[in-house]
C-alpha positions, 0 to 999 in steps of 0.5 A: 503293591498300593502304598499311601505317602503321607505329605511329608514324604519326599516326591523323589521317593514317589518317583522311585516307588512308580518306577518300581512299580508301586502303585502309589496313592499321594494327596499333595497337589488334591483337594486331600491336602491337610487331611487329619491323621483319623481321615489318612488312616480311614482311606488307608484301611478302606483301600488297603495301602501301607502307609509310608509317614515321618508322623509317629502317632501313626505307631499307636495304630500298630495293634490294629489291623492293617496293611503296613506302616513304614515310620522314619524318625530322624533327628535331623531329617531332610528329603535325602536322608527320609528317602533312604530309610523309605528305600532301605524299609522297602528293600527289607520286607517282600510285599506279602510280609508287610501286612501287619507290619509296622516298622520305624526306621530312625537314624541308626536302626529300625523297630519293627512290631507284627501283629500275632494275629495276622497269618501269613 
């Protein structure tokens, strides 16, 4: 499964996602670096990623089509706490359910949208 980690999601998460097998697209370190949210979600759609942030606009996406948005929303985020609701999410969904989905996880529970309009 191709995902796309905004920046703010923690390197140790890229690691684990490789180890798992996910091919994971990461602009920190390229010319990308800063990209406006319009630009993220352009290259989303156009290589067909879910898209794994801790930014929240990205939820008023989730009425367009896509391939999955994964939203962490803590109080008091650090890199730990952000991996694990990053790993707690992608344990929860198989890979074909995650189109169409978005799904914010917070400090207590997640929220999770689908669009009606994508079959499965």
């Amino acid at each position: 499964m191709k995902v796309f980690v905004d920046e703010n999601i923690p390197l140790i998460t890229v690691q684990e996602l490789l180890r798992l097998d996910y091919e994971v697209v990461d602009i920190r370190g390229t010319e990308k670096k800063g990209m406006a949210d319009e630009d993220i979600w352009e290259m989303v759609q156009k290589t067909g990623c879910l898209l794994i942030t801790t930014d929240k606009g990205f939820a008023e996406k989730r009425y367009e089509k896509h391939n999955g948005i994964l939203i962490v929303r803590l109080k008091q985020p650090n890199r730990i706490k952000i991996h694990q609701k990053v790993m707690k999410a992608i344990s929860l969904f198989k890979e074909r359910e995650w189109q169409g989905l978005t799904v914010v996880m917070q400090d207590t529970f997640h929220t999770v949208w689908k669009d009606k309009k994508i079959r499965q």
